[in-house]
C-alpha positions, 0 to 999 in steps of 0.5 A, a space after each residue: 359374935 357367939 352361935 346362934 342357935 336356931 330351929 326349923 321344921 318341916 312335915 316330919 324333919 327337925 333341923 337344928 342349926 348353929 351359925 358362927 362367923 367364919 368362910 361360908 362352911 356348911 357341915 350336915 350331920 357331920 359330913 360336908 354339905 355337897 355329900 349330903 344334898 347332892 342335887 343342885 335343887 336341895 343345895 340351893 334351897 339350904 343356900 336360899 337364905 344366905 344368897 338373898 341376904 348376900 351372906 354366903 361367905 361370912 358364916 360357917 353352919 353346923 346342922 344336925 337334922 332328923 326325921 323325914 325325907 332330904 327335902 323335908 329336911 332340906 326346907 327344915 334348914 332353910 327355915 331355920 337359917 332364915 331365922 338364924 339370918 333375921 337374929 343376925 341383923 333385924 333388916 334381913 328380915 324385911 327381905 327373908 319375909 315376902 319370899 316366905 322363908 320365914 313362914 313355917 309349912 303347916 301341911 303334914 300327912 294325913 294320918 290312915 283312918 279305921 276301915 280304910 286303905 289309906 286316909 282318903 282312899 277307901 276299900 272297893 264298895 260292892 253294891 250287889 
């Protein structure tokens, strides 16, 4: 099996991430996977997909990711390995798909408008 190269994205982080066979490694911006996502919540949403796929073990994963806070790019990796899964064999896809991991988040941050403090919030109205 060569690498199998797959995107994920989330608000506004980009993750790109190459699955090769090998022991279960996971590098994030050239640096280990636990000394990236040091909380246990971030490490198993990037593990989600493997775990439900009984896969932990049998690939090793390079990802480079940018843009965004650690748990949009934490969300971007899994969507992307949950895509990297589904190419690996067509029947992960049946168990990936009503958990929604394959489904890419559409909300992202409401952009400021003119003539207010922020996209919703306006200045202080003064009647008199």
């Amino acid at each position: 099996m060569e690498t199998i190269h797959k995107i994920g994205r989330r608000k506004t982080a980009v993750a790109r991430v190459y699955v090769s066979k090998g022991k279960g490694k996971i590098t994030v911006n050239h640096r280990d996977f636990n000394e990236y996502f040091p909380t246990a919540t971030l490490q198993y949403k990037v593990k989600q997909p493997f775990s439900m796929t009984s896969n932990e073990d049998n690939f090793d994963v390079n990802v480079n990711v940018y843009g965004g806070g650690i748990t949009g790019q934490a969300e971007a990796i899994r969507l992307a390995l949950a895509r990297a899964m589904c190419e690996v064999d067509a029947e992960n896809r049946a168990v990936l798909k009503p958990e929604g991991l394959l489904t890419r988040d559409p909300r992202m941050v409401e952009r400021k408008k003119f003539g207010q403090k922020k996209a919703r919030k306006k200045f202080q109205f003064s009647k008199r």
